[in-house]
N, C-alpha and C positions, 0 to 999 in steps of 0.2 A: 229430930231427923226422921224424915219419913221416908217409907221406900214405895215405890210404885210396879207391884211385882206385875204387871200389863205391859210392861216396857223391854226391851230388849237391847242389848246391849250388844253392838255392831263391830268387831273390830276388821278394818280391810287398809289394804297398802292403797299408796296414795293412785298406783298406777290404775288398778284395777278400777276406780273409784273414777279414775279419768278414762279410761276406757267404755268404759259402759255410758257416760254420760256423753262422750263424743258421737256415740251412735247412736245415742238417744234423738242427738242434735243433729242429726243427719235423718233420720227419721221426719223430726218435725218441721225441716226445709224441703224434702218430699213431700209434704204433706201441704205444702201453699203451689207445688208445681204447676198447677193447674191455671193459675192466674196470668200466665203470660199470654197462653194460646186461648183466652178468654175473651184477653183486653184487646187482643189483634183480630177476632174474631168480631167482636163488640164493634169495632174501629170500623170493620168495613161493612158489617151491616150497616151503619152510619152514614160510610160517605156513600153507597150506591143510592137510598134516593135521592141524596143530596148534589150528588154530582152529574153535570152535563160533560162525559167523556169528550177531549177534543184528537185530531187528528194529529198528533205530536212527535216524531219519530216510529210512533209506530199505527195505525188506524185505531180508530174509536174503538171496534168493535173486535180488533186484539186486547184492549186497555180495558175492556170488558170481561174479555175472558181470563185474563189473568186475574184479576182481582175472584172472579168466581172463583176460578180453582184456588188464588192464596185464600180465599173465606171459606171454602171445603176443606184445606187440608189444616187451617187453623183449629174448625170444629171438629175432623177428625181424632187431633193432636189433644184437642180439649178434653170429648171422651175418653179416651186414652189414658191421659193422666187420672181425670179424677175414679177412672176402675183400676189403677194401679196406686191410688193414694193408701199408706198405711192406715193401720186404723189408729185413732188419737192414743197418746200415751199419757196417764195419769202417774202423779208422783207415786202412787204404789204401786201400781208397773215396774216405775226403776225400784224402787223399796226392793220388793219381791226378786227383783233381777238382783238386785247386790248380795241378797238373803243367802245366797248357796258359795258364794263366795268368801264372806263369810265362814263358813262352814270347814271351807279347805284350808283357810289359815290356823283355826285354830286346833283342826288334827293335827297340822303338820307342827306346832306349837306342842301337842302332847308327844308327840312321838319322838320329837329331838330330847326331848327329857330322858 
């Protein structure tokens, strides 16, 4: 039997362990935000050379101006997200996060003794 005294031995309640990992996962769906207000941006750089605006409830060159302003407030919304994107989280990130938690179970462990 060998022992691997580099290792550390973790004890944590299952909640705590769901807790941190829930907002971990909330963290890393922040962190693709950015792809909606990208691909609707993308979209209408796209169709404006592609399309001859017609006269259709409302004139061409209303049906012009909206699409500018929905492709300005797209690529405002675009910036936006990715300067509020978290910064990536690696498994010793969460590691390091569980590590002090940890910590309070097993005082609270000595102390009922």
């Amino acid at each position: 039997m060998h022992s691997n005294l580099s290792e550390r031995v973790v004890y944590l309640y299952e909640s705590k362990i769901r807790i941190c990992l829930m907002e971990n996962l909330n963290k890393l769906d922040d962190g693709r935000a950015w792809q909606v207000p990208f691909g609707i941006f993308l979209t209408i750089c796209i169709i404006f050379p592609t399309t001859d605006f017609k006269d259709w409830i409302l004139s061409k060159y209303v049906w012009q101006a909206v699409f500018i302003l929905l492709g300005g407030i797209s690529f405002v919304y675009f910036i936006y997200s990715l300067y509020k994107r978290p910064k990536k989280v690696t498994v010793d990130d969460i590691i390091n996060e569980l590590i002090p938690l940890s910590a309070e179970i097993s005082l609270s462990k000595k102390n009922s003794k």
